[in-house]
ZABABA-749613 format. One line per field, with one value per residue (C-alpha): residue number from 1; residue in three letters; y, x, z negated. Coordinates in nm, 4 decimals. Each point is the difference from the previous one (the first is absolute). Layout:
<rs>
resi	NUM  ...
resn	Ala  ...
Y	Y  ...
X	X  ...
Z	Z  ...
</rs>
This chain:
<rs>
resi	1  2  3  4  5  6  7  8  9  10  11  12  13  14  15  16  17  18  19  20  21  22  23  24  25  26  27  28  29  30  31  32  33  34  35  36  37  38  39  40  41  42  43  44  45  46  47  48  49  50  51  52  53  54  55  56  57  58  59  60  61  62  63  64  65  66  67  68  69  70  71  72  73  74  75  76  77  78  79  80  81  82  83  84  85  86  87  88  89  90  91  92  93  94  95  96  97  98  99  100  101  102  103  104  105  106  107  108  109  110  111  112  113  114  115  116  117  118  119  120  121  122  123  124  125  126  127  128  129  130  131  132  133  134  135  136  137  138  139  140  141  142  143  144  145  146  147  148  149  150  151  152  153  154  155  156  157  158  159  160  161  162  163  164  165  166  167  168  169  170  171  172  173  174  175  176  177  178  179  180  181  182  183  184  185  186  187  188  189  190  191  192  193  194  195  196  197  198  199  200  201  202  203  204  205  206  207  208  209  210  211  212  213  214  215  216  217  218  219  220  221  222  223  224  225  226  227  228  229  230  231  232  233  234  235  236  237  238  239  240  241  242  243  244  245  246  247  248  249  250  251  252  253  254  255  256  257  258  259  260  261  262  263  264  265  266  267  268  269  270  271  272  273  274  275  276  277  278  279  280  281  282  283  284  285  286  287  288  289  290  291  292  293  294  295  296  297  298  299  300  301  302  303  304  305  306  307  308  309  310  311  312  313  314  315  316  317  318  319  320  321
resn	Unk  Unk  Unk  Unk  Unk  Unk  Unk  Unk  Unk  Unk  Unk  Unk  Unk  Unk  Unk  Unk  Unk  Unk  Unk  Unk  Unk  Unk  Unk  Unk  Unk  Unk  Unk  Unk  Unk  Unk  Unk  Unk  Unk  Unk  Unk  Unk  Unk  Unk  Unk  Unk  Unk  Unk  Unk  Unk  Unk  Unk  Unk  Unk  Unk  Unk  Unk  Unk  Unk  Unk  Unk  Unk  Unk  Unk  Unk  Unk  Unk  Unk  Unk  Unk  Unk  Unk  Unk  Unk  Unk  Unk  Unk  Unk  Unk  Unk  Unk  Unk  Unk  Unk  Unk  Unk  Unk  Unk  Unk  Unk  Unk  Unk  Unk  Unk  Unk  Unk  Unk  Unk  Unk  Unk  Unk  Unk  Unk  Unk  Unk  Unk  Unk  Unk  Unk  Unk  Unk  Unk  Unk  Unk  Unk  Unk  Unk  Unk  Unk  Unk  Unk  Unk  Unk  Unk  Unk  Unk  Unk  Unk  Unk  Unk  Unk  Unk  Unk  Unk  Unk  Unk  Unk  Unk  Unk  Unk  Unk  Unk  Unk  Unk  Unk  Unk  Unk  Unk  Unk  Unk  Unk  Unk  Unk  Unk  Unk  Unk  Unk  Unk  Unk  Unk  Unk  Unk  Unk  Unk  Unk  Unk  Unk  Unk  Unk  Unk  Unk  Unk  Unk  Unk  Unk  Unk  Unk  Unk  Unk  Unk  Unk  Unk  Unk  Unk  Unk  Unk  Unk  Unk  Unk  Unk  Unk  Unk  Unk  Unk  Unk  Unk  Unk  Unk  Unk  Unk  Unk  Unk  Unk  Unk  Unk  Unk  Unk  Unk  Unk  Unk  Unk  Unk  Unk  Unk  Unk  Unk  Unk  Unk  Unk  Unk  Unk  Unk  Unk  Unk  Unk  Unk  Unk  Unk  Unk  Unk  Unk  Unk  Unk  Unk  Unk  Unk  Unk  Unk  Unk  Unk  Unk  Unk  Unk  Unk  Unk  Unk  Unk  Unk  Unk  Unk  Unk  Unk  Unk  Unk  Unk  Unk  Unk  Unk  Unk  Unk  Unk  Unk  Unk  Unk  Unk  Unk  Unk  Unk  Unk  Unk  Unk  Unk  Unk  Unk  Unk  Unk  Unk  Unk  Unk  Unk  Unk  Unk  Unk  Unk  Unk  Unk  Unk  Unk  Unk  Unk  Unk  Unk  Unk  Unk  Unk  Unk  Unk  Unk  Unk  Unk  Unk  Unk  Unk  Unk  Unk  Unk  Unk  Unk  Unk  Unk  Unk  Unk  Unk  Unk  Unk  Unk  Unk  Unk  Unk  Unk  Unk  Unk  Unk  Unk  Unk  Unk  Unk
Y	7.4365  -0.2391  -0.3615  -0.1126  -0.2856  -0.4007  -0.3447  -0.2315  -0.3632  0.0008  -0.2136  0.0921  -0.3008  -0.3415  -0.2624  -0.2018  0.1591  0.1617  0.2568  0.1928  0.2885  0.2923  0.3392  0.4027  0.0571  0.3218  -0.0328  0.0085  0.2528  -0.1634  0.1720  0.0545  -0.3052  -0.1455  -0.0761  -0.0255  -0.2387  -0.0545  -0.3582  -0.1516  -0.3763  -0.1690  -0.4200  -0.1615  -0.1240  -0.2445  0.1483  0.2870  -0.2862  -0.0564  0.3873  -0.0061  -0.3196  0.1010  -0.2485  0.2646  0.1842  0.0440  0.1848  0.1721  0.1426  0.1122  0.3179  0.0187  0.0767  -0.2779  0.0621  -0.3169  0.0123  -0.0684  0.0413  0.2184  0.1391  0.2564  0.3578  0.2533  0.3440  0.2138  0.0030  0.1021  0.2900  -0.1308  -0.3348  -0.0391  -0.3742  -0.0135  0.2363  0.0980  -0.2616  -0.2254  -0.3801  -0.1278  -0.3185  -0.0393  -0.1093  0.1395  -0.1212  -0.1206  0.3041  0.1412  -0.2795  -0.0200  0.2219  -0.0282  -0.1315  0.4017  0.2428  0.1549  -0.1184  0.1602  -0.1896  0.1166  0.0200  -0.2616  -0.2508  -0.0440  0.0077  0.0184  -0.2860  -0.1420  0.1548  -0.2225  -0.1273  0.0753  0.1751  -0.2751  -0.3037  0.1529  0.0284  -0.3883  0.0873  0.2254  -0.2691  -0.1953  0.2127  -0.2116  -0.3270  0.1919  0.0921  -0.3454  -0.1513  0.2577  0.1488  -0.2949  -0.2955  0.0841  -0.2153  -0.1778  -0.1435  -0.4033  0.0257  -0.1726  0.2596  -0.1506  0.2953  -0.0384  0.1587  0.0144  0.1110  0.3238  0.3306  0.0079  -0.4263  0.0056  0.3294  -0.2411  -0.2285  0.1954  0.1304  -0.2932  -0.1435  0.3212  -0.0307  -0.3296  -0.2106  -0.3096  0.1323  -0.2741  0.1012  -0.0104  0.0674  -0.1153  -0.2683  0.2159  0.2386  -0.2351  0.0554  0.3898  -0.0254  -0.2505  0.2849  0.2483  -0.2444  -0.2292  -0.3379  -0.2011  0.1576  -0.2469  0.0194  0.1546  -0.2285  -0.3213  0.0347  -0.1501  0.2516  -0.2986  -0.1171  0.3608  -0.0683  0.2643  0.3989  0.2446  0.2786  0.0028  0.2774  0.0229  0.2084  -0.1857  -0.0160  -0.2993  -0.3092  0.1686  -0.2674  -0.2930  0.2646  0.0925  -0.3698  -0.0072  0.2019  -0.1621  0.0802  0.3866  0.0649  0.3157  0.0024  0.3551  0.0622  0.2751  -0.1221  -0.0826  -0.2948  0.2222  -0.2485  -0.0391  0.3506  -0.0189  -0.3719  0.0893  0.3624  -0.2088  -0.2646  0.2278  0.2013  -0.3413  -0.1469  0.3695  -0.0407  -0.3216  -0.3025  -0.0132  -0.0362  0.3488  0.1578  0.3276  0.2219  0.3758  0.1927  0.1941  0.3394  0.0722  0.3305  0.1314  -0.2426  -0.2762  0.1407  0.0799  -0.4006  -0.0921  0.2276  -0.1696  -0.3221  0.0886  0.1687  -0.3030  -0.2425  -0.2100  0.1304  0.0424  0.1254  -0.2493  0.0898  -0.2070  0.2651  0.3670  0.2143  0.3401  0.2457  -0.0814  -0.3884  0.0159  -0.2465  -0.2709  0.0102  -0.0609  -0.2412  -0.1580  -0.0338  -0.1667  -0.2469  -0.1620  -0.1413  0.3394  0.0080  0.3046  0.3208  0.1103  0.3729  0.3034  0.2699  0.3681  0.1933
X	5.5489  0.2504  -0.1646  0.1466  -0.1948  0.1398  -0.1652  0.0479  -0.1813  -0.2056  -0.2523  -0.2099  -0.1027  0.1859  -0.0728  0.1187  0.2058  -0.4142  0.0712  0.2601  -0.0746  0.1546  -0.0477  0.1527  0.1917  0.2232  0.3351  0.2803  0.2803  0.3173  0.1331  0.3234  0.2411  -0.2833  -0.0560  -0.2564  -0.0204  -0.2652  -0.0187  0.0242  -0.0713  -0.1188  0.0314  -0.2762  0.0922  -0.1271  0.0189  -0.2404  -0.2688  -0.0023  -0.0646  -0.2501  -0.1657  -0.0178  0.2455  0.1499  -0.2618  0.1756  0.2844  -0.1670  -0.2822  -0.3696  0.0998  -0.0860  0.0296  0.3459  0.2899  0.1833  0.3561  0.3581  0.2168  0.0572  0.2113  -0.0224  0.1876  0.0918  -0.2565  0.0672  0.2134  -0.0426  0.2070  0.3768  -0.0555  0.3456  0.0530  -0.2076  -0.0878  -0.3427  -0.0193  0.1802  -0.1357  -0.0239  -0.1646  -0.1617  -0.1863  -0.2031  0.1246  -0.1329  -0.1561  -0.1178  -0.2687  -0.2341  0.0208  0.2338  -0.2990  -0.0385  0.1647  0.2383  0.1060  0.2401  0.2476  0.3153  0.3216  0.1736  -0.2208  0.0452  0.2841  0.0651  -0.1051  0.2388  0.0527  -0.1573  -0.2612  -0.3596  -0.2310  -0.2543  0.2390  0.1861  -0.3184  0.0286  0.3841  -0.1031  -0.1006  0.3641  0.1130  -0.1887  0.1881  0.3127  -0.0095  -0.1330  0.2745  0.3059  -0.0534  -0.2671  0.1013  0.3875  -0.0170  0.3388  0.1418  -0.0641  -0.2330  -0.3342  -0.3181  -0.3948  -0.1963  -0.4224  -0.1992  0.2515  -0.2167  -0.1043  0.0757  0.2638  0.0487  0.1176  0.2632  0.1450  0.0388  0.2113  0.2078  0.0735  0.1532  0.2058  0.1256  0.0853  -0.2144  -0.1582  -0.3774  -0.2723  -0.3684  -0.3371  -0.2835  -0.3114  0.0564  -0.0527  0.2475  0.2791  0.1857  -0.0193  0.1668  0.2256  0.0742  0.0668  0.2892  -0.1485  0.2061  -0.2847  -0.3739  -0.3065  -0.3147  -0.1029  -0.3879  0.1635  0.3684  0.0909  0.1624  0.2492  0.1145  0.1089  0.3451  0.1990  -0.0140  0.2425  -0.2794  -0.3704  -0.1486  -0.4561  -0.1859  -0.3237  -0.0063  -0.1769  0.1526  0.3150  0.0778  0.0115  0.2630  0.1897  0.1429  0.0923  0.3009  0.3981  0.1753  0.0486  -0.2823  -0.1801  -0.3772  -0.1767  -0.3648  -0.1780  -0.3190  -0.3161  -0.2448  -0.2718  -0.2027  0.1558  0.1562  0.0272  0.1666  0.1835  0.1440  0.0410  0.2428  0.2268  0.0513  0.0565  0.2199  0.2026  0.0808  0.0602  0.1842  0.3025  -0.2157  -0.1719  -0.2610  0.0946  -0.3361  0.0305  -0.2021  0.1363  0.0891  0.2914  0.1937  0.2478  0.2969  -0.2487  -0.1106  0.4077  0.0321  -0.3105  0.1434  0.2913  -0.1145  -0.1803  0.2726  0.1896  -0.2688  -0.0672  -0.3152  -0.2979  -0.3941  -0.2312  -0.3620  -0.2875  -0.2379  -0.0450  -0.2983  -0.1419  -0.0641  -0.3764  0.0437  0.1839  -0.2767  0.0620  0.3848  -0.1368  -0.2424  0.3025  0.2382  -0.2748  -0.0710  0.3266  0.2895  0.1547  0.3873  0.1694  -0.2002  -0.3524  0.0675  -0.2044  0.0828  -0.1197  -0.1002
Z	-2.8159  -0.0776  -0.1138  -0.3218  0.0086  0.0863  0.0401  -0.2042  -0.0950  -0.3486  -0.1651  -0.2567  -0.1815  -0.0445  0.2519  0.3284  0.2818  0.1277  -0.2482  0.1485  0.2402  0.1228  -0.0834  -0.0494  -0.2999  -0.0976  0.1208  -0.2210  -0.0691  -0.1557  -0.3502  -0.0569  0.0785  0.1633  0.4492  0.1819  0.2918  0.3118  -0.0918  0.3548  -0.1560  -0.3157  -0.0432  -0.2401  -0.3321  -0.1950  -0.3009  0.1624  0.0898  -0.4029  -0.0625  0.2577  -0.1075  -0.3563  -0.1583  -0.1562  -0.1055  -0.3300  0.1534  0.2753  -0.2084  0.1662  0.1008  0.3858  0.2795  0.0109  0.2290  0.1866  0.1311  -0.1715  0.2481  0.3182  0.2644  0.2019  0.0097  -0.2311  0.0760  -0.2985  -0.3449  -0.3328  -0.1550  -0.0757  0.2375  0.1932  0.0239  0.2978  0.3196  0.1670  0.2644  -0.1197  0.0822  -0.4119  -0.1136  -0.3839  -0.2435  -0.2070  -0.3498  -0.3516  -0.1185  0.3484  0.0390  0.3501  0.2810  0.2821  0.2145  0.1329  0.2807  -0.3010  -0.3188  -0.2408  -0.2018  -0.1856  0.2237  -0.1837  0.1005  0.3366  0.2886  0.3287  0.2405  0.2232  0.3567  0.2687  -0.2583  0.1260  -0.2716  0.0326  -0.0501  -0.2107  -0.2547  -0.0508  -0.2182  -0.2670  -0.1890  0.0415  -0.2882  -0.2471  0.1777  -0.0198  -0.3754  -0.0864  0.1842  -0.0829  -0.3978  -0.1093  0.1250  0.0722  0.2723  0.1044  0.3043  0.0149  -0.2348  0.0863  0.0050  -0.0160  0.1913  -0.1149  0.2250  0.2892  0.3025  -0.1987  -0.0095  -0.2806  0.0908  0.3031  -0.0471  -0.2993  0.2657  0.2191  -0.3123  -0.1351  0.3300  -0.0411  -0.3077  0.0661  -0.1622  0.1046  0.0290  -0.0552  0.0487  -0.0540  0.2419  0.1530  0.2553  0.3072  -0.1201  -0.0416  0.3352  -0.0519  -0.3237  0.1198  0.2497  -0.2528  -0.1413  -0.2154  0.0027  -0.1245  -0.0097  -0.1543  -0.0212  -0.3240  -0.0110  0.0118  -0.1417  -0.3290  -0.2083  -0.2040  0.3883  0.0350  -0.2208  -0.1781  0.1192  -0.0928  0.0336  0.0670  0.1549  -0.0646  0.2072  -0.1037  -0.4389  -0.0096  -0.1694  -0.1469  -0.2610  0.2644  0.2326  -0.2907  -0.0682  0.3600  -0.1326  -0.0301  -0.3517  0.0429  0.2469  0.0498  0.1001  0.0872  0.0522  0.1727  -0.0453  -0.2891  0.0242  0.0055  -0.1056  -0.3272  -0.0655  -0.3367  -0.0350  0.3291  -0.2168  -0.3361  0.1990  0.1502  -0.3391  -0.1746  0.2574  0.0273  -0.3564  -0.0386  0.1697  0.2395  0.3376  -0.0635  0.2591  0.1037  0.0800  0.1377  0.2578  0.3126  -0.0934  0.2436  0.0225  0.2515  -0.0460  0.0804  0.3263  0.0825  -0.0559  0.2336  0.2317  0.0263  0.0029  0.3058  0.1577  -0.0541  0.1584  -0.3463  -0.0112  0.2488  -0.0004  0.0287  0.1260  0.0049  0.1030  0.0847  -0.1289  0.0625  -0.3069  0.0798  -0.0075  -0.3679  -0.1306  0.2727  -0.1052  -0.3351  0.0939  0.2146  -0.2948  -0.2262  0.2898  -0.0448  0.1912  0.0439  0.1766  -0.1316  -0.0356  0.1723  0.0753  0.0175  0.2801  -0.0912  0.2879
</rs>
């Protein structure tokens, strides 16, 4: 008999990275319009460490067990009825969207076929798990920000997984990229293209001078960022002080309505034309993975515990199988 049965990593109360374990789940089948993919790799995501952690209880709810996982690649194995964009085989890279939630941390995963595409020939599976993410760097950068050539970009949070792709497209588009990292990381963001990179513990934000855009990865201290910004400057955030969710919400709805410097806040939901760009960009060497570590299915919670230790360059990875 067939197995229709998967791993895939759970945890079934709120907690640190000890909670996770692996375990047999159904597998899916993909409805109509819908793929299903032999995830190959997974990266870790800090906005998963929240879920898992409990910070967002009020979203995540106590139903368990929880899933982990946002984004994947791996290969196409089977399609849902009228699916044609894509072919069984087919090397795709994804993630998992807005509504989907947790879950890409498991041998398949199903996920509409409009959000995902094809990853570049000669990219390995593995490294190629670190790029998923770019898409969030690439809308923040192209439809948020409308980043221009010359124009001088502040990258927070530069050595991270969405920080350190910003990097790298903002050299691209032409800007003049300065950013902010630990102090060990300064030379591998420098290395990204960063013209000037500081340390973000001792810097002093008024010595910074004018910015045409500020992309935060981090949420934390938005006000003291936002007048950073020249006359017509554009900040975007990807990120909540945690800590203060509610002030941290009530300032970006405030500062969205009112005043000229506005903070622009959205979260990654990218569809097929953003995976076409990342592609490209790829293709066209302006963009590169960066791994920090590699992972087996069965080690998810030391990528987790990895991330939360700090000091991460680019992505830590999870291989499946």
């Amino acid at each position: 008999m067939t197995d229709r049965t998967m791993k895939a990593v759970l945890y079934d109360r709120y907690g640190g990275p000890d909670v996770l374990y692996v375990s047999r789940v159904p597998r899916p089948t993909p409805a109509p319009g819908e793929v299903l993919v032999r995830v190959r790799a997974f990266s870790v995501n800090g906005g998963e460490l929240a879920a898992r952690s409990g910070e967002l209880r009020l979203l995540t709810g106590r139903k368990f067990p929880q899933r982990v996982g946002l984004d994947f690649t791996g290969e196409v194995a089977a399609l849902g009825t009228g699916t044609t964009t894509v072919a069984v085989g087919d090397r795709v890279w994804g993630v998992l969207g807005r509504t989907a939630g947790f879950g890409s941390a498991a041998e398949y995963v199903t996920v509409p076929a409009d959000r995902l595409g094809p990853v570049p020939d000669g990219l390995d599976l593995v490294d190629a798990a670190a790029l998923p993410v770019a898409t969030t760097a690439v809308t923040a950068l192209r439809d948020k920000a409308a980043l221009r050539p010359g124009e001088r970009l502040l990258v927070r949070g530069a050595a991270g997984g969405v920080g350190n792709t910003a990097v790298q497209l903002g050299r691209a588009y032409g800007a003049e990229v300065t950013a902010l990292a630990r102090a060990g990381n300064l030379d591998f963001v420098r290395g990204l293209g960063a013209a000037t990179a500081l340390d973000h513990r001792t810097v002093r934000l008024p010595e910074l001078g004018r910015f045409d855009v500020v992309l935060d990865t981090v949420g934390t201290d938005l006000p003291g960022f936002r007048r950073l910004l020249a006359p017509g400057g554009r900040m975007v955030t990807i990120a909540f002080d945690l800590t203060r969710l509610v002030r941290s919400l009530g300032y970006l709805a405030v500062s969205a309505v009112h005043g000229r410097r506005r903070v622009r806040a959205f979260s990654g939901n990218p569809k097929r034309a953003d995976f076409d760009d990342l592609a490209r960009h790829v293709t066209e060497g302006n963009l590169s993975p960066a791994v920090d570590g590699v992972f087996s299915l069965e080690e998810t919670a030391a990528a987790h515990r990895a991330l939360e230790a700090g000091g991460v360059r680019g992505k830590h990875v999870v291989r499946v199988g």
